[in-house]
C-alpha positions in Angstrom: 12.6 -2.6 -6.9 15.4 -2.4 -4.1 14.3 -4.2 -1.2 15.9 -4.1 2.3 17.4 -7.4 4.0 16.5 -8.5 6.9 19.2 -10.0 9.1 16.5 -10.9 11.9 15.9 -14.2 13.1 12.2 -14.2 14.0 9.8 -15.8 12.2 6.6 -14.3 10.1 4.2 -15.3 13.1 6.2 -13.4 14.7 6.2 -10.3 12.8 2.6 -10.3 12.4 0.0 -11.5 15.1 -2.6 -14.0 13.3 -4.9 -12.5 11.2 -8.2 -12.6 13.7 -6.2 -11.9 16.9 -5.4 -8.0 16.5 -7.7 -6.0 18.4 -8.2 -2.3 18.2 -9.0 -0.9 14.5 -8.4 -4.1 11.9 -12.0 -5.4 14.0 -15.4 -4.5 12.1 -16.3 -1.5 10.8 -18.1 1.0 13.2 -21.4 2.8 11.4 -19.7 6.0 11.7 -17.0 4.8 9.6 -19.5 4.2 6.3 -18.7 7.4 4.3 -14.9 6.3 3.8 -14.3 3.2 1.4 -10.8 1.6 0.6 -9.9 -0.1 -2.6 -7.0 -2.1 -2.2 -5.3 -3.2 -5.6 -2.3 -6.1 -5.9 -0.9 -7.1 -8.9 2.6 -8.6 -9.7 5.1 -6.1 -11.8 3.5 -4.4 -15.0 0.6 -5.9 -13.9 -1.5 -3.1 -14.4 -2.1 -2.4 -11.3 -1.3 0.9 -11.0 -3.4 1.8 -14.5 -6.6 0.2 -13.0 -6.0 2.3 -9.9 -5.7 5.7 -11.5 -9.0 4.8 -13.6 -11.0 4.1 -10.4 -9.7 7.3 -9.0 -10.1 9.8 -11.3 -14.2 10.0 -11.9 -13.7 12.0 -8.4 -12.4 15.6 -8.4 -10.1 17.0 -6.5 -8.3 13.5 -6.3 -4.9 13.3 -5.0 -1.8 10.5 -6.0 0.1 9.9 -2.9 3.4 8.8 -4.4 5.9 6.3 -2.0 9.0 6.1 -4.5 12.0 7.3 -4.0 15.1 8.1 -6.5 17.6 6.1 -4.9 19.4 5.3 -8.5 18.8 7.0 -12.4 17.0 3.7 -13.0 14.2 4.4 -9.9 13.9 7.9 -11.0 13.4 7.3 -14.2 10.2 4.5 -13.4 9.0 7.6 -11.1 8.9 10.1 -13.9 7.3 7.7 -16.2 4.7 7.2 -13.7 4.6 11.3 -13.4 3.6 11.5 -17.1 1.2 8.6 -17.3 -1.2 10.2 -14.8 -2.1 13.4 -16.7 -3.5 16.2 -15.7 -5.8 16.8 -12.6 -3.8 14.8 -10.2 -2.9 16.3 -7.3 0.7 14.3 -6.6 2.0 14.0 -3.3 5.4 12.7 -2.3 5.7 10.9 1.2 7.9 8.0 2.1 6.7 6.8 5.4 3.9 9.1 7.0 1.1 8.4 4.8 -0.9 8.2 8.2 0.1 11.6 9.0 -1.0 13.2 5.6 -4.1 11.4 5.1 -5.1 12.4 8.7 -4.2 16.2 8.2 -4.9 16.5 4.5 -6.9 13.5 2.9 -10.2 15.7 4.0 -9.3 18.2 0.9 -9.3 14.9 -1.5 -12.5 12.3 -2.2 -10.4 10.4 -4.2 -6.8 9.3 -3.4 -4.6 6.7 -4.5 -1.9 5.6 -2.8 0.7 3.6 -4.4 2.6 1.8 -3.5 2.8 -0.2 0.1 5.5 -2.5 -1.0 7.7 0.6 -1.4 6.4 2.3 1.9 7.5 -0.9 3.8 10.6 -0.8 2.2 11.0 2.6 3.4 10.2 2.2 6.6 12.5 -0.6 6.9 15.3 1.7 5.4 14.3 4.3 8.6 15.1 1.9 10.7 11.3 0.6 11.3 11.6 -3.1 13.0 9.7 -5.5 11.5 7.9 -6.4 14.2 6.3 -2.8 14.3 5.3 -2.8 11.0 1.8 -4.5 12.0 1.6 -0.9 14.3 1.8 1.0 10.8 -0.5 -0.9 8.6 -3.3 -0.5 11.5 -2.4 2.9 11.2 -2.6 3.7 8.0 -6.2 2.0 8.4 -7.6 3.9 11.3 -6.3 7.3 9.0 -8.3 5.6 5.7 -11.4 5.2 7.7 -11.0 8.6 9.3 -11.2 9.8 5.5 -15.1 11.1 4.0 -14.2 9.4 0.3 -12.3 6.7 -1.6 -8.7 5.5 -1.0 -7.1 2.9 -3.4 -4.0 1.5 -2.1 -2.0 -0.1 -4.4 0.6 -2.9 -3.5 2.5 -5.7 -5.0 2.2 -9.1 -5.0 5.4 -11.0 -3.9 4.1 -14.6 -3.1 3.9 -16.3 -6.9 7.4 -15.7 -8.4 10.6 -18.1 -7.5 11.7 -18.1 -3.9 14.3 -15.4 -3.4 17.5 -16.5 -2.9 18.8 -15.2 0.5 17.2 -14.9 3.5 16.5 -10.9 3.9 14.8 -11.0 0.5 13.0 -14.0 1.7 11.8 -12.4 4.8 11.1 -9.3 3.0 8.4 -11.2 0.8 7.2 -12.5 4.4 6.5 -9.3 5.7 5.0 -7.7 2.8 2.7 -10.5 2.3 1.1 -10.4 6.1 1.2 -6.8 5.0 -1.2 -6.7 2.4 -3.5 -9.6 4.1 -4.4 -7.0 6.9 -5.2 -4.9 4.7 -6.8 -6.9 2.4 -8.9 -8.1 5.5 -10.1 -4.4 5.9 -10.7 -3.1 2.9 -14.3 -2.8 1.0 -12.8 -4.1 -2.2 -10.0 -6.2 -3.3 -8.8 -6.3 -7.3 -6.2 -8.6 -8.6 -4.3 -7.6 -11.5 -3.0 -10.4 -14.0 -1.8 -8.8 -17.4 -3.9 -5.6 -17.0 -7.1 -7.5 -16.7 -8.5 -7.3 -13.1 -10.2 -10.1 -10.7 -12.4 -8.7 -8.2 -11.7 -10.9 -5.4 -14.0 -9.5 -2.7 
């Protein structure tokens, strides 16, 4: 995928607040919060991850796929359409780049399953709308408050950036930075956490 560089000098503690030291909605889980459940699933590329996703979603109808992609080249648009065709029928596919808050707070009612896939792409997006990275943190809680405001399942998909070769310049370096704090708030809040290693999955909480 096409990442965005970062030409900011801060550092990664200074994107993200330690984990533990965010107050408001990343704290524990209020009672009234037991009917929603989040699934988040990480994976490197053709992990899987998607696959396992769309497998723990569909037992539950209506069941929406809340698609982050966006064409920006033939090659992008073509991964999207394969994606398109791999999920069958009786997927409910919606297309949002940045507000997946917004949706799932107006909409994610109508759906006890959704799948969500993928953050690393959202974050990419939001850094393409001119989202600094420091208010990313803002997002993620966000997108939290708007999954526990949900009455079923949400399985967020996202990518694992931490195990390949360091990048080589210093935007796609603090790209991986980001994403990683990223997905460790999230990971930190969510009922269930699946790691996806050649299609076979490791339930890691």
């Amino acid at each position: 995928m096409r990442s965005v560089r970062l030409s900011h000098q801060r550092s990664e503690r200074d994107v993200f607040p330690p984990l533990g030291t965010v107050p408001g909605p990343c704290g524990p889980r209020k009672k009234t919060d037991v009917s929603s459940k989040l699934i988040f699933v990480l994976g490197g590329a053709r992990s899987g991850k998607s696959s396992f996703a769309l497998q723990l979603g569909k037992a539950i109808s209506p069941r929406a796929f809340v698609a982050t992609g966006e064409p920006f080249d033939q090659e992008m648009a073509g991964r999207i359409r394969k994606h398109q065709r791999s999920r069958g029928r009786g997927w409910v596919t919606i297309e949002v780049s940045t507000k997946i808050a917004d949706w799932l707070t107006k909409k994610g009612a109508a759906y006890p399953s959704i799948v969500v896939d993928c953050l690393t792409l959202w974050l990419n997006n939001l850094l393409r709308a001119k989202v600094r990275p420091s208010q990313v943190s803002s997002y993620v809680r966000a997108l939290i408050r708007a999954v526990r405001a949900c009455s079923g399942q949400v399985i967020v998909v996202s990518n694992e950036l931490g195990l390949g070769l360091v990048p080589g310049d210093a935007g796609s370096r603090s790209f991986r930075d980001v994403a990683g704090r990223m997905n460790q708030l999230v990971a930190a809040e969510a009922d269930e956490v699946y790691f996806l290693v050649s299609g076979l999955p490791l339930r890691l909480k």
